[in-house]
N, C-alpha and C positions, 0 to 999 in steps of 0.2 A: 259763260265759262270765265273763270279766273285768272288770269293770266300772274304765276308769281315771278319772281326776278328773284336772283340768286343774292345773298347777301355778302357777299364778296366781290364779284363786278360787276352785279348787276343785269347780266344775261338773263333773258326770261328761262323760264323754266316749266314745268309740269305740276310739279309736288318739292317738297322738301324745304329748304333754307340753303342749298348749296347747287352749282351745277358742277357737270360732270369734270370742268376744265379747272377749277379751283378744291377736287377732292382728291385723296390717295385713291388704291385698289381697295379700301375695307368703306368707302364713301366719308370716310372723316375730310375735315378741312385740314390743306395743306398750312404747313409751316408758314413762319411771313416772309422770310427771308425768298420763300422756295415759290410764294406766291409774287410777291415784289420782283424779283428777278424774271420773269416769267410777263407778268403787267408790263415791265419795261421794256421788254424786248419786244412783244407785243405794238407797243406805241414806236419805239422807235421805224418797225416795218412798217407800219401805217403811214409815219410820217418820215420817208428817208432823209430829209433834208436838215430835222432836229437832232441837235446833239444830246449825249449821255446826259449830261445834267440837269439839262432842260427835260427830257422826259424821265430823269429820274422824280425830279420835284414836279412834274404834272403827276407822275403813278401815285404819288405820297399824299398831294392835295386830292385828287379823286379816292384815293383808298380812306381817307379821315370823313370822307362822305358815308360809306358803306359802313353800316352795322358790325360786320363782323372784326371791322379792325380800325372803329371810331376811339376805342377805346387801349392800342397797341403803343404800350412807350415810342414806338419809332416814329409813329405817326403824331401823339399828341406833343412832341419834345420839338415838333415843328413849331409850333404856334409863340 
């Protein structure tokens, strides 16, 4: 068996190019801002200790890894 990863963070999955936590209610991929905001928050509770910026620019370098947003002005105007 297959094992896919979501191409947005990477979560495994079942089927598809997306997991349930990076899609709307009709299964589209969320917006990036709606995705990014959401990664960051995400990271900061993982790590209580890191500040906004510091896990804003880790969300930004891991999200320029992923497929679905290797290619997002927000992400590539980093480099």
């Amino acid at each position: 068996m297959t094992t896919l990863t979501c191409e947005s963070c990477s979560m495994p999955i079942g089927t598809g190019r997306y997991c349930v936590h990076c899609t709307d209610a009709e299964g589209n991929l969320q917006g990036f801002e709606e995705r990014f905001a959401a990664m960051t928050t995400w990271r900061l509770e993982r790590e209580p200790g890191l500040d906004r910026e510091a896990a804003e620019a880790e969300t930004l370098a891991w999200m320029a890894t992923m497929p679905a947003w290797a290619d997002h002005p927000a992400v590539t105007r980093r480099s």
